[in-house]
MDAnalysis code that builds the backbone (N, CA, C; Angstrom):
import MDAnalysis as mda
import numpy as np

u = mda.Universe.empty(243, n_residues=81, atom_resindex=np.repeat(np.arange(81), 3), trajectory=True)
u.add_TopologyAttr("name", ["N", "CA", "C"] * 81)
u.add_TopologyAttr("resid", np.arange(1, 82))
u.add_TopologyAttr("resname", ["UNK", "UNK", "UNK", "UNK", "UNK", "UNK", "UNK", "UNK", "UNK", "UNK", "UNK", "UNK", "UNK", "UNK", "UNK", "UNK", "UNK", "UNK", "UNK", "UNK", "UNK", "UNK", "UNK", "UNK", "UNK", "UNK", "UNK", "UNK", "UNK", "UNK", "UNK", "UNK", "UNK", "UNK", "UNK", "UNK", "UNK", "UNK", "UNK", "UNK", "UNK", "UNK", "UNK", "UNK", "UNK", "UNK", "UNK", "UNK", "UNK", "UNK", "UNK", "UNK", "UNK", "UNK", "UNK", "UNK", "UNK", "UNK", "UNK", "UNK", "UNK", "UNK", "UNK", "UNK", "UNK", "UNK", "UNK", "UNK", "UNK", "UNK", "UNK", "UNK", "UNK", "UNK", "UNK", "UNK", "UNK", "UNK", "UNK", "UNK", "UNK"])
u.atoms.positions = np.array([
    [-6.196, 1.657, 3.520],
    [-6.490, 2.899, 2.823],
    [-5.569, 3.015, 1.610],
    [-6.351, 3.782, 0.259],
    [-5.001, 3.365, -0.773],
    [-4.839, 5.173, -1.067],
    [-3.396, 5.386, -1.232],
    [-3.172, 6.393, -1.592],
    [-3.052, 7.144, -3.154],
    [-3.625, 8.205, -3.162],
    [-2.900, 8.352, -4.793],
    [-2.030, 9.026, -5.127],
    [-1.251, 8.952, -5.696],
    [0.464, 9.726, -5.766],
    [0.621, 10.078, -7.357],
    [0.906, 11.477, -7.249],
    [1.246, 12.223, -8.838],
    [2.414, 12.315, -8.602],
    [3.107, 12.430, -9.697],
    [4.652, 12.346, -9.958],
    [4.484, 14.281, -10.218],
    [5.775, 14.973, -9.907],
    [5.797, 16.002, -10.122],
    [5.349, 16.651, -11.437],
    [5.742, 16.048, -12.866],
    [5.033, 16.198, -13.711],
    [4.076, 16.220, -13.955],
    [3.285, 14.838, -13.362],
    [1.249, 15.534, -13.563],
    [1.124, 16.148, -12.854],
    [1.820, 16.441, -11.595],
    [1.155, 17.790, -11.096],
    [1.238, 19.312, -11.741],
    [2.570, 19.362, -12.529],
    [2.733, 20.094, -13.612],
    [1.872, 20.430, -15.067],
    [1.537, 19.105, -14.879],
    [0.728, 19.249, -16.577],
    [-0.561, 19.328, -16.138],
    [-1.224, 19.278, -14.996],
    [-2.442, 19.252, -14.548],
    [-2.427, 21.225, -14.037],
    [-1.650, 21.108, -13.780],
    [-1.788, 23.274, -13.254],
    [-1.220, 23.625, -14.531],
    [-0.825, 23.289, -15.961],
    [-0.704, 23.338, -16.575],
    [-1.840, 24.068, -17.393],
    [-2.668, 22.891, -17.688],
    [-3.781, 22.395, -18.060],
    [-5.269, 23.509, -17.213],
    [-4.825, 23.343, -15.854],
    [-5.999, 24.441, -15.285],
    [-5.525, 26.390, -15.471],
    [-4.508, 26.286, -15.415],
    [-3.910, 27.766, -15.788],
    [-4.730, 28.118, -17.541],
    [-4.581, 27.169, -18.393],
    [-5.225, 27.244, -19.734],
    [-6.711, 27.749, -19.408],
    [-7.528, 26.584, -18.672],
    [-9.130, 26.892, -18.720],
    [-8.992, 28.218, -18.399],
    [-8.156, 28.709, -17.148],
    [-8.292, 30.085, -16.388],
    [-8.490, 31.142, -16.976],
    [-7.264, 30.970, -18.722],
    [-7.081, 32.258, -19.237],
    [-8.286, 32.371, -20.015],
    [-9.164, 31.250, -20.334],
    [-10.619, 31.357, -20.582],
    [-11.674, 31.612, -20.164],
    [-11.466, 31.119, -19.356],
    [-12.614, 31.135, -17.951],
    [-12.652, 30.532, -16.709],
    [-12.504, 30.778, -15.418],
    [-11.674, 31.218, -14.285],
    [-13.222, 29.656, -13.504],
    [-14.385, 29.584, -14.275],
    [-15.361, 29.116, -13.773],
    [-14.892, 27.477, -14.752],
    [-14.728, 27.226, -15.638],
    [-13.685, 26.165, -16.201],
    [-12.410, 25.864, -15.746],
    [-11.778, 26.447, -15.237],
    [-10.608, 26.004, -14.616],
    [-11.456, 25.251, -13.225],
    [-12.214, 26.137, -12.482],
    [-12.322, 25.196, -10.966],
    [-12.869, 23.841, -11.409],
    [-13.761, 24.037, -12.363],
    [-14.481, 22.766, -12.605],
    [-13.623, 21.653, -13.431],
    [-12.174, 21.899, -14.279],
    [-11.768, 20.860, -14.448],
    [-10.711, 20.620, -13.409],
    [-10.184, 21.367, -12.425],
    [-10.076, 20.761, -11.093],
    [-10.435, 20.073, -10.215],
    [-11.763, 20.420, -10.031],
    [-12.952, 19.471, -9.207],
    [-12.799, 18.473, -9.672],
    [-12.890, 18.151, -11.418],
    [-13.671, 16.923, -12.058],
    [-11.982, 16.232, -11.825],
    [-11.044, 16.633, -11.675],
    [-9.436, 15.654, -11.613],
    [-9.661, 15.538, -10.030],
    [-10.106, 16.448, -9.324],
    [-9.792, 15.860, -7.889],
    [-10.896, 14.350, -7.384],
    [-11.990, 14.838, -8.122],
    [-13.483, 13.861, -8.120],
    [-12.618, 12.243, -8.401],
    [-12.056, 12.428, -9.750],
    [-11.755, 11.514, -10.289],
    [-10.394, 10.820, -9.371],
    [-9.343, 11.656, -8.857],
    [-8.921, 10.883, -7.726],
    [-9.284, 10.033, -6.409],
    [-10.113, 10.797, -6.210],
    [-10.752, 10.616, -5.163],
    [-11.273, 9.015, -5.241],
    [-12.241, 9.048, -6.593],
    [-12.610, 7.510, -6.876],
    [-11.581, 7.055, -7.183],
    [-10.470, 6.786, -7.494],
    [-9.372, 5.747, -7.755],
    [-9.065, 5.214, -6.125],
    [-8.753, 6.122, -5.832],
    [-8.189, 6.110, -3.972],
    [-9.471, 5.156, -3.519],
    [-10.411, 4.989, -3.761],
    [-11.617, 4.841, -3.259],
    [-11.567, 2.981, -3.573],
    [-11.788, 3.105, -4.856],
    [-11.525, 1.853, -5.936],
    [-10.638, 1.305, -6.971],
    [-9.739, 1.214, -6.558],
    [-8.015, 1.530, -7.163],
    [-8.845, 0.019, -8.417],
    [-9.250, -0.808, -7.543],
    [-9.314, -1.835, -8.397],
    [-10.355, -2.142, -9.670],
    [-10.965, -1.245, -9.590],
    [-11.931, -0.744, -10.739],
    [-11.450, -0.299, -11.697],
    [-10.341, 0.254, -11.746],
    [-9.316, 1.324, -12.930],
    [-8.457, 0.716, -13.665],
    [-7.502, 0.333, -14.925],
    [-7.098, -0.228, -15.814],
    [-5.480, 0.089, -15.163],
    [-4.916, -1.077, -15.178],
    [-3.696, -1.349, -14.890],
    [-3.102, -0.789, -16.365],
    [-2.208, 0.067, -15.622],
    [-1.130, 0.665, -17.230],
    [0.128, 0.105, -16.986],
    [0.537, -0.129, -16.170],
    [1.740, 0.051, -15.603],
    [2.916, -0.433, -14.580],
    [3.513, -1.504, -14.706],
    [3.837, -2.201, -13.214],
    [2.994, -2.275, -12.104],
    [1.628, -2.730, -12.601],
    [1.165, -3.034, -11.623],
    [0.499, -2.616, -10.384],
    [0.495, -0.538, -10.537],
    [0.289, -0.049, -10.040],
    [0.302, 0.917, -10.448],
    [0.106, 1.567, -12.011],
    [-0.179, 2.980, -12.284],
    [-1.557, 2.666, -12.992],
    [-2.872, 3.262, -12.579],
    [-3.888, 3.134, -12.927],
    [-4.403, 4.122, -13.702],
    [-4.986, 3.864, -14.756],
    [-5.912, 4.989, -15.980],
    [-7.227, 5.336, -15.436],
    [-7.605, 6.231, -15.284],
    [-9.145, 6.871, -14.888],
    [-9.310, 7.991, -16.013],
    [-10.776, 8.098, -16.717],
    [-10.887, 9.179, -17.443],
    [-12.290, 9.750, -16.792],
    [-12.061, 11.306, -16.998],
    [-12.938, 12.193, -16.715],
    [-12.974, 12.638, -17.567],
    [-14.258, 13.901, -17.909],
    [-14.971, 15.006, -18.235],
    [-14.018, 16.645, -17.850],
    [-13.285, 17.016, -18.944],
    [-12.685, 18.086, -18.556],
    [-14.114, 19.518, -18.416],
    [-13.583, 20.280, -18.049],
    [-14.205, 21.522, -18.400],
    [-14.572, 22.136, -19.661],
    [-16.048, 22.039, -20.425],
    [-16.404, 22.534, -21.266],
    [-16.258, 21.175, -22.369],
    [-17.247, 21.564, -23.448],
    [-16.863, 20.608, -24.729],
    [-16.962, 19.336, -24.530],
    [-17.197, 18.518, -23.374],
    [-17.395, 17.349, -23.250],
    [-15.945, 16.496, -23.602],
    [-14.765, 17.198, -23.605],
    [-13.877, 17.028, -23.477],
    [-13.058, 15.680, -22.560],
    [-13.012, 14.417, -23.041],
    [-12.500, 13.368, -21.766],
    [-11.036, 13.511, -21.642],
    [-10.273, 13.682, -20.582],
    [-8.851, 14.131, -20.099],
    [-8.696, 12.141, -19.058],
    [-7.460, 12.092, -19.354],
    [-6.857, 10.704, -19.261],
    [-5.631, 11.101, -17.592],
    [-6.514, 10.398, -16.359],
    [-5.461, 10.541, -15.333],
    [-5.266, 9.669, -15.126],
    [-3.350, 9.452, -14.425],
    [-2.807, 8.204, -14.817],
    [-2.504, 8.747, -13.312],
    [-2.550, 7.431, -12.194],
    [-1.898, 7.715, -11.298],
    [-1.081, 6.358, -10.224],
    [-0.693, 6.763, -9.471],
    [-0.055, 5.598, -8.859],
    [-0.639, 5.276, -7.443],
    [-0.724, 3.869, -7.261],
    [-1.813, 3.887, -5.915],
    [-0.633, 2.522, -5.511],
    [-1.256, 3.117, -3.487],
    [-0.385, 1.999, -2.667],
    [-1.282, 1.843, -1.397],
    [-1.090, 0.945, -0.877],
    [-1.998, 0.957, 0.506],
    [-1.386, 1.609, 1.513],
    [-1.728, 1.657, 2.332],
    [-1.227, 2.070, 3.613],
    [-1.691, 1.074, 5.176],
])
């Protein structure tokens, strides 16, 4: 099973980032939540499908933010278990 692991900072810049849609619209924030959790979900899923950034183990996935067709860049770190 592979795990995906945010460093305290993207978890920061990601509630960051959804606090913004919120003060816009509360129906944009869930949905660029969904679309970052979606998008974890497939890394965890297929770590090996995703672009090596990073020693070997920090992988690039891009999604569809909320609204505007907007693509948002998640970088995360995957390990087996």
């Amino acid at each position: 099973m592979t795990v995906v692991q945010f460093t305290r900072t993207a978890l920061n810049e990601l509630q960051g980032a959804a606090e913004w849609y919120e003060q816009r619209n509360r129906a944009l924030s869930e949905r660029f939540l969904a679309a970052a959790t979606e998008t974890a979900d497939r890394v965890a899923a297929n770590p090996l499908a995703h672009q090596i950034v990073l020693d070997g183990q920090v992988r690039r996935a891009h999604f569809r933010a909320a609204g505007r067709g907007r693509s948002t860049t998640l970088f995360s770190r995957t390990s087996r278990l």
